[in-house]
C-alpha positions as CSV (number, residue, x, y, z in Angstrom):
1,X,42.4,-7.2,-17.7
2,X,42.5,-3.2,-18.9
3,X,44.5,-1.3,-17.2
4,X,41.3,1.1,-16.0
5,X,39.4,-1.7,-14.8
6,X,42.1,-3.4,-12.6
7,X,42.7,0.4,-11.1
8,X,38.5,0.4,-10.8
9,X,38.7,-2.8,-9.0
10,X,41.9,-1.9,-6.9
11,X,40.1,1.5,-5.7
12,X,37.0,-0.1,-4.6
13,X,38.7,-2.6,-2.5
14,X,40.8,0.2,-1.3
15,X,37.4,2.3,-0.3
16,X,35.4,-1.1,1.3
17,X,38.9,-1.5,3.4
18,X,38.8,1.7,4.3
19,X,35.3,1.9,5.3
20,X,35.4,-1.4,7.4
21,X,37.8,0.0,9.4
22,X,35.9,3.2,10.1
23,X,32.4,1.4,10.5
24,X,34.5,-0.7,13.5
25,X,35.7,2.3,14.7
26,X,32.4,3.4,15.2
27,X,30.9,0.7,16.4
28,X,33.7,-0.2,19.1
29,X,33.3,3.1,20.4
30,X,29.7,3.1,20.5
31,X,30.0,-0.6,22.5
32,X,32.5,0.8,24.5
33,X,30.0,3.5,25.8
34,X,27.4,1.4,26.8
35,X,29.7,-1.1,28.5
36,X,30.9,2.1,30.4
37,X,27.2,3.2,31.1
38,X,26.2,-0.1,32.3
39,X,29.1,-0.3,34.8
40,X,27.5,2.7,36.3
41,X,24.0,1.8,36.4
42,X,24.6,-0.3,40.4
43,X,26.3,3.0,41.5
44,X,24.0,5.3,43.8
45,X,25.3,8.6,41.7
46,X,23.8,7.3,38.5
47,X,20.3,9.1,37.9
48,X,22.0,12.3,38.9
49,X,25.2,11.6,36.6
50,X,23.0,10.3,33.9
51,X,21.7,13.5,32.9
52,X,25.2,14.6,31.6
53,X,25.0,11.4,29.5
54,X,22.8,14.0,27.1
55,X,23.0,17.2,25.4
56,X,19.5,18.6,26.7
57,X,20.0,22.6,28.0
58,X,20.4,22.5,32.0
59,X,17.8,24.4,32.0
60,X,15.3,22.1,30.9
61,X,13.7,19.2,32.5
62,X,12.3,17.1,29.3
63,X,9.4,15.2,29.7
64,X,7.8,15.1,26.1
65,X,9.3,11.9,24.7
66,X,5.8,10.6,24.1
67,X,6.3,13.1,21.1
68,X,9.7,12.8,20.4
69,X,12.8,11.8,22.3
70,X,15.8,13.3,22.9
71,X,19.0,11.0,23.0
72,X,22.4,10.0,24.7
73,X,25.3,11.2,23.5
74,X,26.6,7.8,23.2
75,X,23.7,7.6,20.5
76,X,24.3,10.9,19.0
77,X,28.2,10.5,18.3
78,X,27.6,7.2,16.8
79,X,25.1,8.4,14.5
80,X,26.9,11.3,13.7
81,X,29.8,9.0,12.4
82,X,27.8,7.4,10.7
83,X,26.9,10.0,8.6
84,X,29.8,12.2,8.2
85,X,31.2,8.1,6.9
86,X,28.3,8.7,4.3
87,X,28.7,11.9,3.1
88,X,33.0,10.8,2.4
89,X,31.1,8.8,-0.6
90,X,27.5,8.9,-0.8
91,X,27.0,6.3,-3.4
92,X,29.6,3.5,-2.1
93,X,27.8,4.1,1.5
94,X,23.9,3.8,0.1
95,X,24.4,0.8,-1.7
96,X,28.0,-0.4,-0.9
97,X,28.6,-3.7,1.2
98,X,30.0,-2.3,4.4
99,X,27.0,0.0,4.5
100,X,24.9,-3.8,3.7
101,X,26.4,-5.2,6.1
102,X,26.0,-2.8,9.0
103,X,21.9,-2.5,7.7
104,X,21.9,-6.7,7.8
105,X,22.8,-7.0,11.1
106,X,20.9,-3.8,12.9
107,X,17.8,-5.5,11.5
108,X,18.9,-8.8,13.0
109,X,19.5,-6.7,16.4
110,X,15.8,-5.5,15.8
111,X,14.2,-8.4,14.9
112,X,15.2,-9.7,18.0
113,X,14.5,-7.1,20.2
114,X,11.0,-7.3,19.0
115,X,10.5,-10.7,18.3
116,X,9.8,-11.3,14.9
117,X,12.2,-12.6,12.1
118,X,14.4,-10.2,10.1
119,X,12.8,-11.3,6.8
120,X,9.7,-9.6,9.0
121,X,11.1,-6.3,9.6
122,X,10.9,-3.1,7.4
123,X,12.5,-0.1,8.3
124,X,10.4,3.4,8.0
125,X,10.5,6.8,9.0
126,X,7.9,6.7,11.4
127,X,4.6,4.7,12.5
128,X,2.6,7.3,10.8
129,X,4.5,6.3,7.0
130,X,4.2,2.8,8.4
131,X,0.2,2.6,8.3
132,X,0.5,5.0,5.4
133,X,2.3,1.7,3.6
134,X,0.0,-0.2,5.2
135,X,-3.5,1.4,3.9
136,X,-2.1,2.1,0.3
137,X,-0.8,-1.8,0.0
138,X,-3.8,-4.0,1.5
139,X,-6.1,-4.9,-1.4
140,X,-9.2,-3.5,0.6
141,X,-11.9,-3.2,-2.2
142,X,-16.0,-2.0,-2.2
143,X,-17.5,-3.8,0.4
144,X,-14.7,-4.0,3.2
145,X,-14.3,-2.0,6.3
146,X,-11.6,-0.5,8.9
147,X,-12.4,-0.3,12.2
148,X,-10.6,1.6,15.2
149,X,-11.6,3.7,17.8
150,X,-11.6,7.4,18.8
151,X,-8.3,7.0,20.6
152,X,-6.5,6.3,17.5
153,X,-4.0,8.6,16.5
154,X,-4.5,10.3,13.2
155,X,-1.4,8.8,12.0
156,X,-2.7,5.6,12.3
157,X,-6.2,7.1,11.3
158,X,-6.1,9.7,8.6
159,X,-4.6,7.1,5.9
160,X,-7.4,5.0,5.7
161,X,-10.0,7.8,5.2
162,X,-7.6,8.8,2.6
163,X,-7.7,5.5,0.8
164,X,-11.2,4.5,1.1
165,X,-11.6,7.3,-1.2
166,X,-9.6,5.7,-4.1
167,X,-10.5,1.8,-3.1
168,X,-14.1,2.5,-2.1
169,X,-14.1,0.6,0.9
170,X,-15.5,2.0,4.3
171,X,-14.0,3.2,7.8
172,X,-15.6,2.9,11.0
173,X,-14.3,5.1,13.5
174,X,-16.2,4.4,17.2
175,X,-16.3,6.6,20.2
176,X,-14.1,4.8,23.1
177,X,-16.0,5.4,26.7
178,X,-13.6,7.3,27.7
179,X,-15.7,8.0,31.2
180,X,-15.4,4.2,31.8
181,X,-11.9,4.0,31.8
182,X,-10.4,3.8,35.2
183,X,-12.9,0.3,35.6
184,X,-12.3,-1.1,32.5
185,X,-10.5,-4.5,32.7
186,X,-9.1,-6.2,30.0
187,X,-12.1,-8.3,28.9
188,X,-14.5,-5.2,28.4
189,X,-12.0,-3.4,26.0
190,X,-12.4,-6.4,24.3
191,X,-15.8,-6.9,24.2
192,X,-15.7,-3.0,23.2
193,X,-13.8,-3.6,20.1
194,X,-16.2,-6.9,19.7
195,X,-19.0,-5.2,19.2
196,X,-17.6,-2.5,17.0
197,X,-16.7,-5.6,14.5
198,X,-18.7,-6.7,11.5
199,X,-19.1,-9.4,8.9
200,X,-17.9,-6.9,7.0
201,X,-14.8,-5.7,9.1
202,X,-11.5,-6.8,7.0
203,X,-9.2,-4.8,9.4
204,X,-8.9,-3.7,12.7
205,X,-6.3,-0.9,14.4
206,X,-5.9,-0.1,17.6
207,X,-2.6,1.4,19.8
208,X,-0.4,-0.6,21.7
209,X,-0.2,2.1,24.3
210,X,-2.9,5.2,23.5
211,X,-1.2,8.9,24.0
212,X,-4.4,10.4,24.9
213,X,-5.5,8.3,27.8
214,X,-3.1,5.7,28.5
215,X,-4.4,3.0,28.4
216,X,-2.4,-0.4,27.8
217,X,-4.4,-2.6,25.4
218,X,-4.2,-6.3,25.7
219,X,-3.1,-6.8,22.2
220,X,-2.8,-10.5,22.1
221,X,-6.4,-10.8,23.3
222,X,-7.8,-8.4,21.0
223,X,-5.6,-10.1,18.0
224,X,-7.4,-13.4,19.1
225,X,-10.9,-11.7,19.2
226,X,-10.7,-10.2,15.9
227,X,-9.4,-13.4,14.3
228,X,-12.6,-15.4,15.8
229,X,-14.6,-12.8,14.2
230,X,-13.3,-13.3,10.7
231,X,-10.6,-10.2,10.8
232,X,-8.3,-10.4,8.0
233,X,-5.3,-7.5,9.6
234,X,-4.4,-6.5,12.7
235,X,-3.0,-3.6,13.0
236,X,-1.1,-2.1,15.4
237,X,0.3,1.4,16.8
238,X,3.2,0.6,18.4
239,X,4.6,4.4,18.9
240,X,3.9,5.0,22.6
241,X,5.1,1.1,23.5
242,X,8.7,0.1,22.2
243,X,11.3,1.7,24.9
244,X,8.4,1.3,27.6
245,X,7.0,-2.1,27.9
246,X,8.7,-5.4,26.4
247,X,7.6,-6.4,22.7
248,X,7.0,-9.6,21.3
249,X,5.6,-9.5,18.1
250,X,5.2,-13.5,17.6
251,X,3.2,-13.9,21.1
252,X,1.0,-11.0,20.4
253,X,-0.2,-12.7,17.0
254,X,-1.0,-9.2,15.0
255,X,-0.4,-8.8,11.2
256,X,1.0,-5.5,11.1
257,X,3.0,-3.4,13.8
258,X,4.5,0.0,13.8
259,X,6.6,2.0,15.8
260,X,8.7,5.3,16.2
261,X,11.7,4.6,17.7
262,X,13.1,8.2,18.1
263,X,10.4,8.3,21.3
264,X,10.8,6.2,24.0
265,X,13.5,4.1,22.9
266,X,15.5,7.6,21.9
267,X,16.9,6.3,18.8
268,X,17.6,9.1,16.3
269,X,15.1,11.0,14.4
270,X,14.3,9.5,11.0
């Protein structure tokens, strides 16, 4: 073996040590918080200490999460490690194995959390450059139509107007009664959706949780509707759900679902 490649090898075992023991540094301390945090959650002081679990001004009272989240300094100082561990060697740390590693088993954390494999689970920005993936990958052609409803969100909305124009396929986007909301039960926002759906309908979108009204779709009825009625995708807008109601992407029976976890489940942004 050359002399420069043994000192090559030697230094990049030297780095990957070195790395290891930072990444478990991190992560010890970060495991360490949230065993201390959950000690305190049976103690009656813990709403009105929790607050100094954050870094929000004192003089705020934060509400908007629905839009995007603030989060726990538990959160923020691990993240921040992680990063300031990224920029010590920016190459090594995008593709390196300790960086692999640590990617490998936060998607198998995921996964679980949301019930779906790993092998199922793709990590993105956002739900809005989730659908955008979505609407630029189906092969949607002349002929084929979206469908979803007024109380879409344009970043579940927008993209398929966007590629209907390059794939020449067609987008149906349907008033929701909003005036009939407070009576609706589960079966008529089905049978809503059911008659918005054609022979022609190829996929189907619709929030999890709406942020206009509120509403809490029954997903896995709607899945099963849509599939009866020849649906190729769901697709779902999972934004104003994960970190408020429990997930479980295998029951539910959808195709396609996206979320933004720097809301509700106050992960960091991007």
């Amino acid at each position: 073996m050359k002399r420069r490649d043994f000192l090559k090898q030697t230094s990049s075992g030297i780095t990957a040590a070195a790395a290891l023991t930072t990444l478990s540094s991190i992560q010890s301390v970060f495991a360490n918080n949230l065993l201390r945090l959950e000690k305190q959650n049976n103690k009656d002081d813990y709403f009105a200490n929790l607050r100094s679990e954050y870094l929000l001004n004192n003089e705020i009272t934060y509400f908007n999460h629905g839009s995007i989240g603030t989060i726990p300094r538990a959160i923020h100082e691990a993240h921040t490690g992680y990063l300031k561990l990224c920029e010590s060697n920016p190459w090594f740390y995008m593709w390196g194995e300790p960086w692999a590693k640590a990617l490998a088993e936060t998607r198998e954390k995921v996964a679980k959390f949301l019930g779906c494999s790993a092998g199922e689970l793709a990590f993105t920005h956002n739900t809005t450059e989730g659908f955008n993936l979505l609407a630029s990958g189906l092969p949607l052609k002349a002929g084929d139509e979206v469908v979803f409803s007024s109380l879409n969100h344009a970043g579940a909305g927008q993209c398929w107007f966007h590629h209907a124009k390059e794939k020449d396929f067609s987008v149906k986007k349907f008033e929701f009664p909003i005036q009939e909301v407070p009576n609706l039960s589960k079966e008529d926002i089905v049978d809503i959706y059911a008659k918005n759906i054609s022979e022609k309908t190829r996929v189907v979108v619709f929030p999890h949780i709406d942020n206009l009204v509120g509403i809490r779709y029954p997903v896995k009825e709607l899945a099963k509707m849509a599939r009866e009625k020849g649906v190729q995708y769901v697709a779902v807008d999972g934004a104003q759900a994960v970190g408020m109601v429990d997930v479980n992407l295998q029951e539910m029976g959808v195709d396609f679902y996206a979320a933004s976890p720097h809301k509700w489940l106050q992960a960091p942004k991007g």
